[in-house]
C-alpha positions in Angstrom: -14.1 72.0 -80.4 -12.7 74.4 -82.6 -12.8 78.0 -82.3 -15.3 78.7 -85.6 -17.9 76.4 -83.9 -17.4 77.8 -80.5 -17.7 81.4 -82.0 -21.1 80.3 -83.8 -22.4 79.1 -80.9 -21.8 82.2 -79.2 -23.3 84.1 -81.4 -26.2 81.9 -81.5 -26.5 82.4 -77.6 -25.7 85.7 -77.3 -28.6 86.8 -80.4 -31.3 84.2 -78.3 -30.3 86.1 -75.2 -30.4 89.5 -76.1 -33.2 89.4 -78.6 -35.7 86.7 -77.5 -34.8 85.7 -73.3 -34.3 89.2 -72.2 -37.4 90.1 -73.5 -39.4 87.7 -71.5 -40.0 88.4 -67.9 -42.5 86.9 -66.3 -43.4 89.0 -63.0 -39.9 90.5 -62.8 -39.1 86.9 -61.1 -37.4 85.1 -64.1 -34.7 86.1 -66.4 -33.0 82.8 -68.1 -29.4 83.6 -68.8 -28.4 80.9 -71.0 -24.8 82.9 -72.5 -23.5 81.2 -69.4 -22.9 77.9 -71.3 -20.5 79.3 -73.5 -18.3 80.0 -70.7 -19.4 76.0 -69.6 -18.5 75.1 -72.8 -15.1 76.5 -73.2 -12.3 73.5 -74.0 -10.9 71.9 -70.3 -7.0 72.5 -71.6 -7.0 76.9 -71.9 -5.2 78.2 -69.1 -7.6 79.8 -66.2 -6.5 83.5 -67.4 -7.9 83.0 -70.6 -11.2 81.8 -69.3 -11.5 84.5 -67.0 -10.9 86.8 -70.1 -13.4 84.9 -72.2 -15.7 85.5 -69.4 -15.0 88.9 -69.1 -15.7 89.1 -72.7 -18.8 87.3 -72.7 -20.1 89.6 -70.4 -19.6 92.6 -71.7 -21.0 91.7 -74.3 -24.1 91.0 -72.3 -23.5 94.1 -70.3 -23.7 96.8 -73.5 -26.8 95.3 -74.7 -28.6 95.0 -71.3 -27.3 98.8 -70.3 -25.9 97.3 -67.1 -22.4 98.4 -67.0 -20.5 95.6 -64.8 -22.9 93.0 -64.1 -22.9 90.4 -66.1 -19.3 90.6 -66.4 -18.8 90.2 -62.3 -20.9 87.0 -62.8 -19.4 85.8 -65.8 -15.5 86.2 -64.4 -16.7 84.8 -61.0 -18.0 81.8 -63.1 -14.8 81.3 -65.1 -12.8 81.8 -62.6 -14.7 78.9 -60.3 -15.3 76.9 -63.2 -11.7 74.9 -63.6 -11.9 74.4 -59.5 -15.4 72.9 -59.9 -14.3 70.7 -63.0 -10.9 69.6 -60.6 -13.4 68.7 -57.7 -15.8 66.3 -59.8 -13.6 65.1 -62.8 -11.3 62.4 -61.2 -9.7 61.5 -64.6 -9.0 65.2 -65.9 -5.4 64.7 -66.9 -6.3 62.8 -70.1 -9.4 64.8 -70.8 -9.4 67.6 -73.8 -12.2 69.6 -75.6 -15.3 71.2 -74.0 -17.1 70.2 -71.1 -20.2 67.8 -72.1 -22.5 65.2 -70.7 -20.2 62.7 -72.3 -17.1 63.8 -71.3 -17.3 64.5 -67.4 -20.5 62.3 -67.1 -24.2 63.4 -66.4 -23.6 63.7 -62.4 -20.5 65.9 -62.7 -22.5 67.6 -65.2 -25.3 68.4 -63.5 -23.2 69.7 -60.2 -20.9 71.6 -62.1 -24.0 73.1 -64.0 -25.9 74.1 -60.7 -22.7 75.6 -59.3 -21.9 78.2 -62.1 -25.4 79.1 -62.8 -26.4 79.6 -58.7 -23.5 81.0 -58.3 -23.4 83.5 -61.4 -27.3 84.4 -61.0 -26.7 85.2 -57.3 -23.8 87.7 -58.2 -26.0 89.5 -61.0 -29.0 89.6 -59.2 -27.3 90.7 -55.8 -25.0 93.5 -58.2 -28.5 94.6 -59.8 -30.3 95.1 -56.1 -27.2 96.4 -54.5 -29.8 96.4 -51.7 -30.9 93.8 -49.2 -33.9 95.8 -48.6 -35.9 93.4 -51.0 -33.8 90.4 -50.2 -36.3 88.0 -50.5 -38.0 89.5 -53.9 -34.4 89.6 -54.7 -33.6 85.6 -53.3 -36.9 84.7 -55.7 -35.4 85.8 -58.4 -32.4 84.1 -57.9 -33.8 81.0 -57.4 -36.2 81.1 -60.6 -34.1 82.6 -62.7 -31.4 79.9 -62.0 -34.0 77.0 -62.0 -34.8 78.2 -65.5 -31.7 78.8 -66.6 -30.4 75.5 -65.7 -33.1 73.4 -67.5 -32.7 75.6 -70.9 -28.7 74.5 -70.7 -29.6 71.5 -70.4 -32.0 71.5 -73.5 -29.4 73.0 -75.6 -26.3 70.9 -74.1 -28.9 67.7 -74.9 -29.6 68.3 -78.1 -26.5 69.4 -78.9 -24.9 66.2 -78.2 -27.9 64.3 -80.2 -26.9 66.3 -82.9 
């Protein structure tokens, strides 16, 4: 994928986030995050430090327009920095493979795995940052839970009619 697109699509995510997703919250519960595909996204061959600075990026980006200084970017460099190890684990053939992460390239499985990891994984950081209680840990466990089930199918509706496209 070349950088221009990847950029676009960025941008794309990041003004749906910040400007449509984060303004719908139904019962303080669910709060989609779907910027974490551009960190899904990123091309197999860039070394791990790179991700992990992407992700940092990525989040705080998030982070200044959400006012929560920190948080997104925890999730988003935690996410990076799993995602090559989680590719490693359910891509057997990953020598030969370049470009982003799709459907089609690791297969709908690996997909779906590697999908639920990141996003589980990334909601429970931000969500557990943003408490930074366990007072409310199971208002807090809700949350995660909804917001990652949500999350997950609207990644899935962009990464499917992305590749339709």
């Amino acid at each position: 994928m070349n950088w221009l697109k990847y950029i676009g699509i960025f941008v794309m995510l990041l003004f749906l986030q910040v400007f449509l997703l984060d303004n719908l919250h139904w019962l303080g519960l669910v709060h989609p995050f779907i910027y974490l595909w551009a960190i899904l996204m990123l091309p197999i061959e860039l070394p791990r430090w790179l991700q992990m600075f992407i992700g940092a990026a990525i989040g705080m980006v998030m982070d200044l327009f959400t006012h929560a200084p920190g948080i997104h970017m925890a999730g988003c460099v935690m996410a990076a920095y799993l995602r090559p190890l989680m590719v490693a684990g359910y891509v057997q053939d990953i020598d030969r493979m370049k470009g982003a992460i799709t459907i089609t390239a690791i297969g709908m499985g690996n997909y779906l795995r590697l999908l639920a990891v990141l996003v589980v994984v990334h909601h429970t950081i931000v969500f557990m940052l943003e408490a930074f209680t366990f007072s409310h840990f199971g208002f807090t466990l809700l949350q995660i839970i909804l917001s990652s089930l949500f999350s997950y199918a609207l990644i899935l509706m962009f990464e499917y009619l992305r590749k339709n496209t």
